[in-house]
DONU-739899 format. One record per residue (C-alpha): x, y, z; residue in one letter. Coordinates in nm, 3 decimals. Example, Ala and Ser with C-alpha at 12.3 -4.5 7.8 and 13.67 -1.06 7.14 Angstrom:
! DONU-739899
{{1.230 -0.450 0.780} "a"} {{1.367 -0.106 0.714} "s"} 
END
This chain:
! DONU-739899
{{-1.062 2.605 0.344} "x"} {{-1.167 2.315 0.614} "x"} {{-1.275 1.966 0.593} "x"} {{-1.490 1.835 0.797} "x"} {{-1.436 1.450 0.842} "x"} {{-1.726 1.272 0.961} "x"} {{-1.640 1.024 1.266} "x"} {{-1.904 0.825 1.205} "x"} {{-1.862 0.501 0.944} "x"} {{-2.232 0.535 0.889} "x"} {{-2.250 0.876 0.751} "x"} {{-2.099 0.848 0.461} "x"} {{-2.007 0.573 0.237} "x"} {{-1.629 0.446 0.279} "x"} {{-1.526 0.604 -0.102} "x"} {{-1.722 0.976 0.025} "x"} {{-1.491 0.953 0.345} "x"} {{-1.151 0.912 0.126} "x"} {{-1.238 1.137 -0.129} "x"} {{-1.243 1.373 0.196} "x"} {{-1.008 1.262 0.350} "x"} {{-0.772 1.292 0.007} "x"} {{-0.892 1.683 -0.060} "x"} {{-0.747 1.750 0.319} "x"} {{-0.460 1.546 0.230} "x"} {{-0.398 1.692 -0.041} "x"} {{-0.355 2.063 0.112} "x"} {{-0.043 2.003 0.268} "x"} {{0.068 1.764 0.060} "x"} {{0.359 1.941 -0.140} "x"} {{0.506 2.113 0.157} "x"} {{0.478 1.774 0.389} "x"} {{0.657 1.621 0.108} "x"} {{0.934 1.883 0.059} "x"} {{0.953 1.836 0.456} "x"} {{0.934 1.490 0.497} "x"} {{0.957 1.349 0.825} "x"} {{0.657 1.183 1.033} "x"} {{0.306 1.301 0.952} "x"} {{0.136 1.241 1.282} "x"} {{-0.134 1.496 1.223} "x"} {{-0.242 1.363 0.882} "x"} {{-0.237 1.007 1.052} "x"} {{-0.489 1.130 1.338} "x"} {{-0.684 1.263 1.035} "x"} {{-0.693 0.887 0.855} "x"} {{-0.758 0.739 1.236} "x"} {{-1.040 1.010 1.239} "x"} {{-1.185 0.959 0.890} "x"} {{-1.347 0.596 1.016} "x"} {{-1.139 0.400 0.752} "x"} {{-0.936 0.233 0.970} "x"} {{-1.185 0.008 1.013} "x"} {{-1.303 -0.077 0.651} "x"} {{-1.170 -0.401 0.597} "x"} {{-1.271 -0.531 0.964} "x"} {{-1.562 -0.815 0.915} "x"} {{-1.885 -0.696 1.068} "x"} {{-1.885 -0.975 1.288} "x"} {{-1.566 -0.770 1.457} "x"} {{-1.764 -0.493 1.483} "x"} {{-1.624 -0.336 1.165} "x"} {{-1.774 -0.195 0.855} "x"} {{-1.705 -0.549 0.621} "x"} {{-1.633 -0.430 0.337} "x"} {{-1.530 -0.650 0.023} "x"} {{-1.158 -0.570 -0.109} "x"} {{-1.266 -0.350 -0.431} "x"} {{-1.388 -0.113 -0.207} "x"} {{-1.097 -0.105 -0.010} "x"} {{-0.870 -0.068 -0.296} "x"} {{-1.069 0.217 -0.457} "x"} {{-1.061 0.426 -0.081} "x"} {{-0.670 0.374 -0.170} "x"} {{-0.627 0.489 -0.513} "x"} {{-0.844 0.789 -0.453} "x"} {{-0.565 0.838 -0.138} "x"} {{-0.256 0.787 -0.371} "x"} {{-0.411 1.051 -0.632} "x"} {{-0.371 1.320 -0.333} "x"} {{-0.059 1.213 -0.126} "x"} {{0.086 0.846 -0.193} "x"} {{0.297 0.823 0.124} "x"} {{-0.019 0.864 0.326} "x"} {{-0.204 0.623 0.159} "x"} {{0.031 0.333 0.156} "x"} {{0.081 0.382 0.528} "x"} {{-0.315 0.308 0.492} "x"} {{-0.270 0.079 0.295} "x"} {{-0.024 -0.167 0.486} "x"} {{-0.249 -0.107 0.814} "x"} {{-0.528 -0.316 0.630} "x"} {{-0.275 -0.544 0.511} "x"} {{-0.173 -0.614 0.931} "x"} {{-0.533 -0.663 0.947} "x"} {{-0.553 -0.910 0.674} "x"} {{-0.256 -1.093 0.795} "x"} {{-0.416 -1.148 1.128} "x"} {{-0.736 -1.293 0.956} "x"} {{-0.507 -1.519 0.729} "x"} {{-0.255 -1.643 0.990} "x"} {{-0.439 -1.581 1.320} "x"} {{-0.690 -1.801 1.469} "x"} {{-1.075 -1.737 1.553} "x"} {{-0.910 -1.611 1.906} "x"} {{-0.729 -1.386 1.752} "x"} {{-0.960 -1.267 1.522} "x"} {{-1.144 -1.137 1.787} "x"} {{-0.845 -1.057 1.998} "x"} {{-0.672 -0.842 1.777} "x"} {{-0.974 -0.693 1.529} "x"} {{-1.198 -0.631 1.818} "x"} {{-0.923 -0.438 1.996} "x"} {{-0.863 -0.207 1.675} "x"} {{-1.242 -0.102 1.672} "x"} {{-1.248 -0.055 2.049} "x"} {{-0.880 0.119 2.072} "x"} {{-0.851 0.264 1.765} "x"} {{-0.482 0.057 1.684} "x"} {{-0.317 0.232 1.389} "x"} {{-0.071 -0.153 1.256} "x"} {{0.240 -0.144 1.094} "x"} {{0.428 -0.363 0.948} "x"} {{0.774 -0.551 1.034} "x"} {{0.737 -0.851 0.796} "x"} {{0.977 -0.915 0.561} "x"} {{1.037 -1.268 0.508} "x"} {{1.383 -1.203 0.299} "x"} {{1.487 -0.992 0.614} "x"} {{1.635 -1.224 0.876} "x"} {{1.821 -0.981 1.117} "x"} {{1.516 -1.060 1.363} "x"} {{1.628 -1.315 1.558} "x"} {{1.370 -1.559 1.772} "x"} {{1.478 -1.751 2.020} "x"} {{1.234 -2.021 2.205} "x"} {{1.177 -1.958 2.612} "x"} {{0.921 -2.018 2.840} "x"} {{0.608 -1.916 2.749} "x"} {{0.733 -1.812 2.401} "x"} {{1.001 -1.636 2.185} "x"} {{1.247 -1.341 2.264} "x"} {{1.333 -1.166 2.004} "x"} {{1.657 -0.997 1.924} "x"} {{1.751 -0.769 1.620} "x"} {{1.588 -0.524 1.379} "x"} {{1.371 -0.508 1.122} "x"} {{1.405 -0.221 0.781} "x"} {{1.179 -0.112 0.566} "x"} {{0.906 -0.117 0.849} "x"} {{0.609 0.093 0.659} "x"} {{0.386 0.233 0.916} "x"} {{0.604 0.149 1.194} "x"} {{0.656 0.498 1.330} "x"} {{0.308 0.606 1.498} "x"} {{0.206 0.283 1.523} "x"} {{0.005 0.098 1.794} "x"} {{0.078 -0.290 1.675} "x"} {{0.339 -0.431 1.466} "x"} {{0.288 -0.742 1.265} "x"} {{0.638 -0.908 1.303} "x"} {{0.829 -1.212 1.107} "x"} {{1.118 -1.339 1.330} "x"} {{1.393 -1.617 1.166} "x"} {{1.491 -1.935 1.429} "x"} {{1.839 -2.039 1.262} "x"} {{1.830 -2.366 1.434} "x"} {{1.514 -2.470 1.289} "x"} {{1.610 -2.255 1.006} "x"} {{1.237 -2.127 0.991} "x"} {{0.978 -1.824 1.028} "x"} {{0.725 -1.726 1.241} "x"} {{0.490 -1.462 1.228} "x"} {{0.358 -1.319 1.506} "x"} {{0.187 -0.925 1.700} "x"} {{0.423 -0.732 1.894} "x"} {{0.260 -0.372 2.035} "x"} {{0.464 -0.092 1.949} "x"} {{0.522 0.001 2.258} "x"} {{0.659 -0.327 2.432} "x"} {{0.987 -0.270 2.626} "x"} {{1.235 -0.341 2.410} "x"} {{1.088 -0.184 2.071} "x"} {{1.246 0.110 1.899} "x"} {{1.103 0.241 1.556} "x"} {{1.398 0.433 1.450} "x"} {{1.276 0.766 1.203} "x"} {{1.593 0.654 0.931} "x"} {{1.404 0.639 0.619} "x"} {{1.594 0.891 0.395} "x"} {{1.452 0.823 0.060} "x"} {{1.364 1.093 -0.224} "x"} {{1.019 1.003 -0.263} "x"} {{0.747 0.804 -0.048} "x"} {{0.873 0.995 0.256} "x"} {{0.590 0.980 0.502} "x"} {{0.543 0.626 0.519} "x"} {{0.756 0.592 0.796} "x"} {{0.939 0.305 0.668} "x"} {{1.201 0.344 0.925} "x"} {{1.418 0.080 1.102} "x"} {{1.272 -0.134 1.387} "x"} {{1.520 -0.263 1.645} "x"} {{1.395 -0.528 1.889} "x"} {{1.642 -0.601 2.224} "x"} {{1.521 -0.888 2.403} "x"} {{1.161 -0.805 2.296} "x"} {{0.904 -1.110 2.497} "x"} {{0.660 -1.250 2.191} "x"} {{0.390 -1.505 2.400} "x"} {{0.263 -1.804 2.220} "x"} {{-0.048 -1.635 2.222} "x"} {{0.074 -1.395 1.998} "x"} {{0.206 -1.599 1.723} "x"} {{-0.031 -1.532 1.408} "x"} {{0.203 -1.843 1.221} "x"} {{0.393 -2.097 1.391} "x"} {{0.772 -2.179 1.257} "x"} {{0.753 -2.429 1.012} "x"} {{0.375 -2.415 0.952} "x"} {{0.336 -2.505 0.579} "x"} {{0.099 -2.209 0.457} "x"} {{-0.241 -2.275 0.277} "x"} {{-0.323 -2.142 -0.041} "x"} {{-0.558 -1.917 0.155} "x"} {{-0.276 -1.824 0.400} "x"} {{-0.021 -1.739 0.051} "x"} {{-0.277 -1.442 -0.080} "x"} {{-0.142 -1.213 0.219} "x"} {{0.134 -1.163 -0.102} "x"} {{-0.157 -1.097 -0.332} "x"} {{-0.361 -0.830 -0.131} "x"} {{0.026 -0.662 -0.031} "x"} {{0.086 -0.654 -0.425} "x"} {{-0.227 -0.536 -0.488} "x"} {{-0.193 -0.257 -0.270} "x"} {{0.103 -0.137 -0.478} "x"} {{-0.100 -0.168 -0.805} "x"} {{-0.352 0.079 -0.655} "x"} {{-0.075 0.284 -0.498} "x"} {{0.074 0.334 -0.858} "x"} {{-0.285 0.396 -1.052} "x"} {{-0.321 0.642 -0.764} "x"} {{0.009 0.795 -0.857} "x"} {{-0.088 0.747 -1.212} "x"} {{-0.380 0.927 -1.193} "x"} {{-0.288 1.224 -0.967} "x"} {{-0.003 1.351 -1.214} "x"} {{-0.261 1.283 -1.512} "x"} {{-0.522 1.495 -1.276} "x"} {{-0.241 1.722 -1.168} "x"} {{-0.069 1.782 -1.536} "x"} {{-0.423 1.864 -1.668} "x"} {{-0.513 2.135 -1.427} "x"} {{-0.205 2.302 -1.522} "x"} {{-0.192 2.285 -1.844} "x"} {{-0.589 2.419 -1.923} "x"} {{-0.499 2.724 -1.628} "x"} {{-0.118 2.820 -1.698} "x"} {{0.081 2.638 -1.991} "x"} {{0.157 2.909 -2.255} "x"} {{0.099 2.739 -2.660} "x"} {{0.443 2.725 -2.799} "x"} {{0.464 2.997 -3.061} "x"} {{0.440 2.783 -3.374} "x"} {{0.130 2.572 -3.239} "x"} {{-0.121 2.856 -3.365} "x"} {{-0.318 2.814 -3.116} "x"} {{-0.397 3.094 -2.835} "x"} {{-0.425 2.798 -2.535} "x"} {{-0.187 2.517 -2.462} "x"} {{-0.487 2.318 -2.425} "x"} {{-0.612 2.398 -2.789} "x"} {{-0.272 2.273 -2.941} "x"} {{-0.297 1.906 -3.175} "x"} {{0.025 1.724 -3.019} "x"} {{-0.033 1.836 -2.649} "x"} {{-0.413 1.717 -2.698} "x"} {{-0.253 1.400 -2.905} "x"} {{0.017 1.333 -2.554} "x"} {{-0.277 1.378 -2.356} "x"} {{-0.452 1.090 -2.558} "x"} {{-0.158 0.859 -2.517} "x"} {{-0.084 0.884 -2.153} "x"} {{-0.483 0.838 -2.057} "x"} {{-0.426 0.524 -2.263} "x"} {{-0.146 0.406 -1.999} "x"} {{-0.396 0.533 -1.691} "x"} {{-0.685 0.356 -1.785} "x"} {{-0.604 0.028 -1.892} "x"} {{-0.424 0.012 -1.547} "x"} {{-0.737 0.096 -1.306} "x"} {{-0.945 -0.127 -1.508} "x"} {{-0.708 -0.430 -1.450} "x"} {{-0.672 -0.337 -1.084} "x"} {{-1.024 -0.323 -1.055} "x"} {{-1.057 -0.700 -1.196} "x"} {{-0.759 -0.828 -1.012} "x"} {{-0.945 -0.709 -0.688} "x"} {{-1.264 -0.875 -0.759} "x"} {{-1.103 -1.187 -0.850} "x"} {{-0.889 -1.083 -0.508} "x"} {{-1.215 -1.075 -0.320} "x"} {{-1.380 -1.396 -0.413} "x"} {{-1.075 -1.610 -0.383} "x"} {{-1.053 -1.442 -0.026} "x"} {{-1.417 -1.527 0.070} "x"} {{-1.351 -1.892 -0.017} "x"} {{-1.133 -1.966 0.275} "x"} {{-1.012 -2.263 0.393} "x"} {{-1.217 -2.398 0.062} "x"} {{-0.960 -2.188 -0.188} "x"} {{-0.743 -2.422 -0.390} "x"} {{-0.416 -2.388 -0.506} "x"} {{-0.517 -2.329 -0.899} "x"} {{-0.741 -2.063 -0.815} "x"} {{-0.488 -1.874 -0.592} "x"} {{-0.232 -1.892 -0.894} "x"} {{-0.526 -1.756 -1.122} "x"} {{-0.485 -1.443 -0.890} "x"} {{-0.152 -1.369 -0.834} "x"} {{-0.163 -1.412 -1.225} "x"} {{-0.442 -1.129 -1.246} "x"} {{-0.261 -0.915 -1.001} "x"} {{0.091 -0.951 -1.206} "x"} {{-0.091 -0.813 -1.510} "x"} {{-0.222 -0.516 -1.319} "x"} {{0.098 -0.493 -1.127} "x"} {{0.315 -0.438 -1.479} "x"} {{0.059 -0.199 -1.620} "x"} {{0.054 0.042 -1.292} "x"} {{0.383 0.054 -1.284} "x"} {{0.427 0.160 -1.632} "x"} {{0.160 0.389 -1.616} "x"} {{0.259 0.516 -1.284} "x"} {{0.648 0.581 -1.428} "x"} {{0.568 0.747 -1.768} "x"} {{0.286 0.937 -1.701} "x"} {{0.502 1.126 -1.357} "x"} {{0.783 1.158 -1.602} "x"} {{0.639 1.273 -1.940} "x"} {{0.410 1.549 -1.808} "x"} {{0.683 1.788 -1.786} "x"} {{0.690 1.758 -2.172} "x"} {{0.337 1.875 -2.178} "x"} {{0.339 2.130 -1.883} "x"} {{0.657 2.335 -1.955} "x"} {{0.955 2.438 -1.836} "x"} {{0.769 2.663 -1.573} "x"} {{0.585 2.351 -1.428} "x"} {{0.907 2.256 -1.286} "x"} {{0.886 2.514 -0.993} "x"} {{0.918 2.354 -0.639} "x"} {{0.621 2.554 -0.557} "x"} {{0.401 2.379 -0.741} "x"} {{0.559 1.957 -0.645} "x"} {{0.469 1.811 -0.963} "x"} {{0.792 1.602 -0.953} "x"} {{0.695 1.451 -0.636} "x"} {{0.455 1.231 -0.869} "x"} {{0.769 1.062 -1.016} "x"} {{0.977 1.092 -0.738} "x"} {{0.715 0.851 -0.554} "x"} {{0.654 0.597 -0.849} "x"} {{1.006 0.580 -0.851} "x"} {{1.119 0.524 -0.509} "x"} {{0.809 0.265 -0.485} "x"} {{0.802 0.060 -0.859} "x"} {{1.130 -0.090 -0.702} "x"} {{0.974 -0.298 -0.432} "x"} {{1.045 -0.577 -0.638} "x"} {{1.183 -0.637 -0.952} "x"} {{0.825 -0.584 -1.277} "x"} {{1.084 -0.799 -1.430} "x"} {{0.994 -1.116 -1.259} "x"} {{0.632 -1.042 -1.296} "x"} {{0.682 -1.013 -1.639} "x"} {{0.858 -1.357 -1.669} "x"} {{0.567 -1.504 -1.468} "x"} {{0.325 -1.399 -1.722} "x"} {{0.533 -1.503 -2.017} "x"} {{0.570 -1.852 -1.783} "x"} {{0.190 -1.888 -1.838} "x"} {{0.122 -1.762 -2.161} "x"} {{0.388 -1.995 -2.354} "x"} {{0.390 -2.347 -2.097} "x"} {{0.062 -2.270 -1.849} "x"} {{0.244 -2.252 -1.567} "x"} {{0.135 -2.069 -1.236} "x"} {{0.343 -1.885 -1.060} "x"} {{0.462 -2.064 -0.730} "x"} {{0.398 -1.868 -0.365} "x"} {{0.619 -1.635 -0.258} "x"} {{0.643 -1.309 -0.086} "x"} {{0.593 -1.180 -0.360} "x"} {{0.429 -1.372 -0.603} "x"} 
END
């Protein structure tokens, strides 16, 4: 069976090309994650499908589209191979960083230059990681150090970079290419699940950063407008876990209408047929759903905050992150129990390696401990018993 991409944006509408794009993901899938390693044909396949544009403004010479229909081309990515699509996923976040942080020069610098060279971004900030070291010269920094959990960092063409200056005891955030002298993306990420996000280790030895290419200054006090980069990077997760959600739902259904045998004292000549596995089946939609429609309002309420700009206050941005932390808590229940508790409905046979259903877990796993639900949780409660909203962080 082939897939036939279409190169042009124009042919198709964005959420035709990833539903594509995740049926010839999802062919390989099970065997690339058994395999792990660096997926750099299945990358040329998302450079290929015309997505890595999506999120570019038209003005740019991209495709401008609003941030629900990013986050849908996502899910439907995540359903079909979750390491894949958050390596998508954190290349639109690079691009949203640069419209946040950078200015109107850079805009054009850096989103033009993805449309006309086809730059696939990772990511190298991590503001609680301070190992990257900048130190002020001529001209601009040098930095020295490395950089872990780098998603999208192997394959990459640009790197959006956050650097620590102990004597000012502050961060900047700036674009370093890939390929500058001095850059290695080390291929060390050695999880169990998510393994094809190439998340490796970034190691920077006397690595030139020009003024030029600082998106943030050290010490710049961010603007409420600036502080959603956290939001559209959580959000990304929330749709990376309905994805994951929904895949094992998709995946445990399939299975269980074409192979599960009825248990002998269900009655019933098909699995499908039997009360309780039609009752589980109930339950577990009930944790799917709930979840895509709250990510689906916390990215509208994403995008309109967004399109305020420079005119966003610091209420409304807090009305967000609390949107998102409601979505966040529900995907990553949903994404947990639904991987884990279709084995009780698929049977002991489902468990084959052949077959990869446990790569649904393995993923939600490895990935629901970015940071702690926990906290998100205690934001919410926060609000809902003294009306507070949460402060800005990296992750709030």
């Amino acid at each position: 069976m082939s897939f036939v991409i279409p190169l042009n944006p124009q042919a198709a509408s964005a959420e035709t090309m990833a539903d594509r794009l995740a049926l010839r993901l999802a062919t390989t899938a099970v065997a690339r994650d058994q395999a792990g390693g660096h997926a750099a044909e299945e990358r040329q396949w998302i450079r290929d499908s015309g997505l890595l544009s999506l999120t570019i403004p038209a003005a740019h010479g991209g495709q401008g589209a609003d941030w629900p229909t990013f986050y849908r081309t996502l899910r439907r990515l995540a359903e079909a191979d979750s390491a894949l699509a958050h390596v998508y996923g954190f290349h639109h976040l690079q691009l949203a960083s640069v419209q946040l942080y950078g200015s109107p020069e850079q805009h054009a610098r850096y989103l033009r230059g993805t449309i006309e060279h086809g730059w696939f971004w990772g990511n190298a900030l991590n503001p609680l990681d301070k190992r990257l070291v900048a130190t002020e010269v001529d001209g601009g920094y040098r930095l020295d150090g490395l950089k872990g959990f780098a998603s999208g960092a192997l394959g990459s063409d640009q790197l959006v970079v956050s650097a620590w200056l102990p004597d000012r005891e502050a961060l900047l955030v700036g674009v370093v290419p890939t390929g500058r002298d001095g850059v290695a993306v080390q291929g060390d990420w050695d999880a169990f699940g998510q393994r094809q996000t190439d998340s490796g280790t970034v190691t920077f030895d006397q690595v030139a950063l020009a003024h030029a290419e600082v998106l943030q200054a050290p010490g710049t006090v961010p603007t409420p407008q600036a502080t959603l980069r956290s939001q559209l990077a959580q959000l990304i997760l929330v749709n990376l876990y309905t994805g994951i959600a929904r895949g094992a739902f998709d995946a445990a259904r399939r299975y269980t209408v074409e192979e599960s045998r009825p248990w002998f004292a269900s009655g019933v000549s098909r699995a499908a047929d039997d009360p309780f596995v039609q009752h589980r089946y109930g339950d577990l939609w009930l944790k799917v759903r709930p979840a895509i429609v709250l990510a689906d309002d916390a990215a509208q309420r994403l995008d309109q905050a967004f399109r305020r700009g420079a005119a966003l206050t610091a209420a409304d941005r807090g009305e967000v992150a609390l949107a998102v932390a409601e979505a966040k808590v529900l995907a990553h229940r949903a994404a947990i129990e639904v991987s884990s508790q279709l084995f009780e409905l698929t049977g002991a046979r489902s468990t084959s390696t052949r077959l990869g259903l446990d790569r649904f877990w393995r993923n939600a796993r490895v990935h629901t401990l970015h940071d702690p639900v926990d906290y998100k949780l205690r934001t919410l409660g926060r609000h809902a018993l003294l009306g507070e909203l949460p402060e800005p962080t990296a992750y709030s």
